[in-house]
N, C-alpha and C positions, 0 to 999 in steps of 0.2 A: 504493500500500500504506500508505499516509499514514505515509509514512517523513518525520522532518522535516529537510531539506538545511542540515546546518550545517557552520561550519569548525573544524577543529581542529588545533593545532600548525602550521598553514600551510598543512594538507594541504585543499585541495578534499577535500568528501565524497562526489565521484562514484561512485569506487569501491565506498565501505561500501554504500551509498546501492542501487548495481547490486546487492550480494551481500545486502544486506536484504532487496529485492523479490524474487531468485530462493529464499532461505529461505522467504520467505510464500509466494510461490506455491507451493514443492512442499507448504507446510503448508494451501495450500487445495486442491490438488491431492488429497491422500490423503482429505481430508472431503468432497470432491465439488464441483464446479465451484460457483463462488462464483457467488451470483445480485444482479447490480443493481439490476432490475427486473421488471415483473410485469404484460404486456401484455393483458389477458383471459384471465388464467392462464398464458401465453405467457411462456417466461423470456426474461430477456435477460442472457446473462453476462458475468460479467468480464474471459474471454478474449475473447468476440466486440467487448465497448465497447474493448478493449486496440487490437485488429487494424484496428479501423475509425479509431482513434487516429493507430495509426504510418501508415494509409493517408492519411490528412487532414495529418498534421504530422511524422509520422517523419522526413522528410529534412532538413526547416530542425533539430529536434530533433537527431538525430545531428549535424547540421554542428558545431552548438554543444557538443554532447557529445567530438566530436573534439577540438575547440580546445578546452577546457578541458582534457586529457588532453596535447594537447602543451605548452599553458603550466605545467601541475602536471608533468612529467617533467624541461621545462625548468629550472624549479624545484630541483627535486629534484637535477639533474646537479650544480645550481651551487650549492647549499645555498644556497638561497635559503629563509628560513620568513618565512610571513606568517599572524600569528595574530588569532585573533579580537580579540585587544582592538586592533591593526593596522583592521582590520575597522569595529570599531563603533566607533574615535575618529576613522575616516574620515567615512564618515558621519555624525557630529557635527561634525567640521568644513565638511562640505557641506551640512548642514542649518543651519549658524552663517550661510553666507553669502548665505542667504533670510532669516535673521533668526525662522527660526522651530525651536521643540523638535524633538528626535531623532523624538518621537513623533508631531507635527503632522508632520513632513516625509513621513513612513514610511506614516503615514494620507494624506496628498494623494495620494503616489505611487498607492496602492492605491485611490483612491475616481478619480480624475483620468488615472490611466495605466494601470489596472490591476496592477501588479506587486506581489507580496505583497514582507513585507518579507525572507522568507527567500530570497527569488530575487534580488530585489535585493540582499543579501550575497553570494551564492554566485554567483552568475553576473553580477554588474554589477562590484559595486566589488571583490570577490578580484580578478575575472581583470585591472583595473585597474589596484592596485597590485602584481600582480604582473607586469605588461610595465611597470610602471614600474621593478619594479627590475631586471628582465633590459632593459633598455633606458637603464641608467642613466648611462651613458658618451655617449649620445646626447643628455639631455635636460639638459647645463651649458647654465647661458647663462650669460653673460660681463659685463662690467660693460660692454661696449659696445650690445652687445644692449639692456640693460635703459635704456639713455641714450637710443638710437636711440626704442624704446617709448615712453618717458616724452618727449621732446619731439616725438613722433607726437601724443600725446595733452596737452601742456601748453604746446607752442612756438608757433611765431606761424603763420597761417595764413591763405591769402586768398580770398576771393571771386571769382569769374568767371562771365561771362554766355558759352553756348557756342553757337555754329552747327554742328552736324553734318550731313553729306548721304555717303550712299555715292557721289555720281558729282562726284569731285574736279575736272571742267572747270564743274559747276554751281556749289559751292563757291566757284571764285577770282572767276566772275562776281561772288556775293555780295561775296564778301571787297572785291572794285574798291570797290563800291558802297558799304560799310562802312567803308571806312578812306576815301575821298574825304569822308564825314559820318559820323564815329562815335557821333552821337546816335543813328543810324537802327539800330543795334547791336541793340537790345533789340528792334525793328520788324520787322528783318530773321529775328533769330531765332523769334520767334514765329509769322511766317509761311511761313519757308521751311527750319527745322531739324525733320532727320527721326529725333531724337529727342525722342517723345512725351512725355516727362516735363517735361525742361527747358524745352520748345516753349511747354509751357501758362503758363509763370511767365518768357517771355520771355527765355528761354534760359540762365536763373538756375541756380546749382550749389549747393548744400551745401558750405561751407566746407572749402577743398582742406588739407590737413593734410599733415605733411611724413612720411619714410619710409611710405609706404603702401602701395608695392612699385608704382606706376605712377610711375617715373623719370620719364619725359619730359614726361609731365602736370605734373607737379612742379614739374619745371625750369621750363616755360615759363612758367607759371601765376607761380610766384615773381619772375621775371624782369621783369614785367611792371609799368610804374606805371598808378595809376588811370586808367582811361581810355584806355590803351593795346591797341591790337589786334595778337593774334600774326599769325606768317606762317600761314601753313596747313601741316597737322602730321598724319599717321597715326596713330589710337587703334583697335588693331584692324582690321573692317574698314571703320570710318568715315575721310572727311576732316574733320578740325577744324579751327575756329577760335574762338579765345578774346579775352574784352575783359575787362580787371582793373576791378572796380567796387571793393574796398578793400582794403587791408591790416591783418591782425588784429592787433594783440601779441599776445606770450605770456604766456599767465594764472600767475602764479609761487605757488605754492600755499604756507602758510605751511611755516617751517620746521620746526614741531614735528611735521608731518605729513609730510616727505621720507621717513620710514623706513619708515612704512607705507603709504606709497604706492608704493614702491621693492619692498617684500615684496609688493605684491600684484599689480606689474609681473610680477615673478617667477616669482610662480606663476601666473597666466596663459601666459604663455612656454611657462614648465615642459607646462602642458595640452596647448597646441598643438603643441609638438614631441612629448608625447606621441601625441596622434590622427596627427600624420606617421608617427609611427616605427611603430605598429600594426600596420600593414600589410607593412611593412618586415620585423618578428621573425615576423608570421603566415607570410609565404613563406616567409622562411630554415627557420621550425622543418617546414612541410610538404616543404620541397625534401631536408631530410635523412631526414624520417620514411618508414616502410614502414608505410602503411596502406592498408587491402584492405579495401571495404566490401561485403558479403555482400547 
């Protein structure tokens, strides 16, 4: 009905938005069925383009019409408001960290991902910042969190070359054979580790970095001096083994730059406990709600 979806006082316009479209229809209803089109005289209405609609997309449509409904009720219980200008200095700040204007961002989305910029308000970043603030007890991190991060990403780090094989009696064969000559290390992985990536670069890794949530990789990998080959070790459901080719320092970034480099720890955190928690407030608010879909 070229209703245009915006927000207001915090409120999602779902609602207005619904009672807009049934005003115009019954105001195209009393004038006589609205015409789209004009097939060799042949009409095609607005109710039949409607009905062929909700058969193509009505369900993913209502899903999303749902959860918008129980995050604006959630909302509403908790007096929670999120308002437009909430809204649009979000978006400014997420068009900041491409580096590019409100209006270059709003235009990529819509030439590049299709999404106008009104949808993108209303149904991206509202329902957004709004599980972020009915999720806000969830989403502290801590100043250990944020230390853990920051030396994931600025601490020292080291190199290994790996030999993987799912059949861990083939593995220790290797292993003999590796650790009797640990030159043949790189030889052996290249020819006999049965992962394809590492295998092609001699069993070579991307620099292991520390909290990365694989402990034991970690551990051993650290433990290690150059040249040294671990035991053999479970990653999944491979058997490993590892050979330390260096140890990195930690890159110490100046200090005029700890605080902004700490804030934008931060809020990355902050995002990923958000997409965790998501999921988490979607079930809670459907396990409480009484919804009946017709």
């Amino acid at each position: 009905q070229g209703t245009k979806t915006r927000l207001s006082g915090g409120q999602a316009s779902s609602r207005s938005t619904i009672k807009d479209a049934e005003a115009s229809g019954a105001g195209v209803q009393e004038a006589g069925p609205a015409i789209v089109a004009l097939v060799n005289s042949q009409k095609i209405t607005l109710q039949e383009l409607a009905n062929l609609c909700v058969l193509r997309h009505g369900e993913e449509v209502l899903e999303n019409m749902v959860n918008r409904y129980l995050i604006l009720q959630a909302c509403q219980e908790r007096k929670i408001e999120i308002t437009q200008k909430d809204v649009d200095d979000e978006i400014g700040r997420i068009a900041s960290k491409f580096n590019l204007s409100v209006q270059m961002y709003l235009k990529l989305l819509e030439n590049e991902r299709d999404i106008r910029p009104e949808y993108y308000a209303s149904d991206v970043v509202w329902p957004m910042l709004a599980l972020r603030e009915l999720s806000k007890e969830m989403l502290k991190v801590t100043p250990q969190e944020i230390d853990k991060a920051f030396q994931s990403e600025f601490g020292p780090k080291v190199q290994v070359r790996m030999i993987a094989c799912k059949d861990a009696a083939k593995l220790q064969q290797i292993h003999q054979q590796a650790t009797a000559n640990p030159d043949l290390f790189k030889t052996l992985a290249r020819d006999h580790s049965e992962d394809p990536a590492s295998a092609s670069v001699e069993g070579l890794l991307p620099p292991i970095r520390m909290n990365t949530g694989e402990d034991e990789l970690e551990r051993i990998a650290f433990a290690l001096q150059p040249g040294q080959i671990s035991n053999v070790f479970k990653v999944g459901d491979l058997s490993v083994a590892l050979q330390c080719v260096r140890h990195m320092p930690p890159a110490n970034p100046p200090a005029a730059q700890l605080a902004e480099i700490q804030g934008r720890i931060k809020s990355d955190l902050e995002e990923q406990k958000l997409r965790q928690s998501a999921e988490t407030i979607y079930t809670e608010l459907r396990n409480r709600a009484q919804i009946v879909t017709v």
